[in-house]
Steps between C-alpha positions, in 0.01 A plus 500: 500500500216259492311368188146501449502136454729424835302321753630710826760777554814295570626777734171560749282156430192708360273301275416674139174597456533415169288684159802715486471664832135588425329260709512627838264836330317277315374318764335810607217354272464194722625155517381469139636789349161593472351215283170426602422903500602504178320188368197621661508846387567467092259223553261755643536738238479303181191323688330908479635564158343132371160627688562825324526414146267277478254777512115337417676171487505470907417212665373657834340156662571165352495133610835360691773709487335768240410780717588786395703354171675708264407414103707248327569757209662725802721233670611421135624844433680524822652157457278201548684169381384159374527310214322750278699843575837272519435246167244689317586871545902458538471706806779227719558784745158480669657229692666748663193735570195250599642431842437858563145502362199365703132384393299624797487690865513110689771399221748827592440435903530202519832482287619805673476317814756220383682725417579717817490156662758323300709822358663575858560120577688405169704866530604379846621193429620551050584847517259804364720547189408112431157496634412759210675286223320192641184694505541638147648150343229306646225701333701481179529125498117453642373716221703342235383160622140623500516653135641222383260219617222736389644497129588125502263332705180680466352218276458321849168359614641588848433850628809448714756449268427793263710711575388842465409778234506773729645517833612750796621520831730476787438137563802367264783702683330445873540086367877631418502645898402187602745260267801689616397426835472171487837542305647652783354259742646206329848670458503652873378151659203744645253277540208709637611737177433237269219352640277812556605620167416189340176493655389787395627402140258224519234626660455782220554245229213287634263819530588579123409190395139570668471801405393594191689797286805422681812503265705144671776547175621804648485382866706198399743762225533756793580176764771348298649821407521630820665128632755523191590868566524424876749261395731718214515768746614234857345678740723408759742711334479857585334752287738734303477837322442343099173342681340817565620658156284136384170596706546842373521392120210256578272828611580731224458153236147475645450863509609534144239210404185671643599847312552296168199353568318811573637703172432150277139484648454900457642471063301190493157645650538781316 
């Protein structure tokens, strides 16, 4: 008999295909397990359900990246973060839901698109089980980061270095994408890894520092939470069975925050 953590069968040579002997159907979902159809589909529909309840409130044509943006009074019942839901309300598990929330039609796309660019590449080379952790972490920390700079800092002449009452979106965990990557880079000795990855990092922090709205505490929260999660997990280890029982406990943690958040915002509106 072979174990389910043995690295080959010691009688034929074959090479475990690890997650318990699920992987070889899972990967019937793609390379990434499915990630980046996932991502983009819950993103999808809570982007509708924002448009949805905010009823009158709609913001069908707006400057920047407000076309077609959902009220703020929606994206805080479905789990907006920031310094005012986290500090001021006690709600500490919208840092779980705001990556999944989005401001506007260009915000969603253009997140989206990250997304199914980067999800496959840091599945292929961390692991899908990981990728999701990473992904969900990396929001966590950028949102934190965020919400806490708006609480503490927002006596600051500087726009900048506010920090921010409210804020949403995908951006945090796509920085975490990209810190693992340059994680991986570094700890592989892939140089063209590190180096694209990296350049993208810094392209996207310069264009959020031009930018104006753009939330640059959770880009650099989600960055170095991504790097240091890259790093607990060694990605040049190979993925194992308790890392996809992690990504799953990191979906039905976020889940859980957007229906608290929902049934607070319903027996608060009330």
């Amino acid at each position: 008999m072979v174990g389910v953590r043995d690295n080959k069968c010691y009688t034929c040579g074959r090479v475990n295909p690890g997650l318990w002997g699920f992987a070889p159907m899972l990967r019937q979902f793609g390379a990434d397990l499915g990630f980046a159809p996932l991502v983009v589909g819950a993103a999808s529909v809570l982007y509708v359900l924002t448009l949805v309840a905010s009823g009158s409130e709609l913001q069908v044509v707006g400057g920047g990246l407000s076309i077609l943006a959902p009220s703020i009074r929606a994206l805080v019942l479905f789990g907006a973060s920031g310094a005012v839901p986290v500090f001021a309300q006690g709600s500490w598990w919208t840092v779980l839901s705001a990556t999944w929330l989005h401001g506007g039609l260009l915000h969603i796309v253009f997140n989206m698109m990250w997304v199914r660019d980067l999800g496959p590449a840091t599945a292929d080379v961390v692991g899908p089980a990981r990728t999701v952790v990473i992904y969900t972490v990396a929001g966590v920390c950028g949102f934190f980061l965020s919400s806490f700079a708006g609480a503490a800092l927002r006596g600051l002449p500087i726009p900048l270095l506010h920090g921010a009452s409210f804020t949403i979106g995908a951006s945090a965990s796509i920085f975490g994408l990209l810190g693992a990557l340059v994680h991986y880079g570094r700890k592989s000795g892939s140089s063209l890894i590190h180096a694209e990855a990296k350049r993208y990092a810094v392209i996207l922090f310069v264009f959020g520092l031009i930018m104006p709205g753009v939330d640059n505490y959770a880009h650099a929260g989600g960055f170095l939470g991504g790097y240091a999660t890259s790093a607990f997990f060694n990605p040049m280890s190979r993925e194992r069975g308790d890392h996809m029982l992690l990504a799953v406990g990191c979906l039905l943690a976020t889940l859980l925050a957007i229906i608290f958040s929902v049934l607070r915002g319903f027996s608060l509106y009330r």
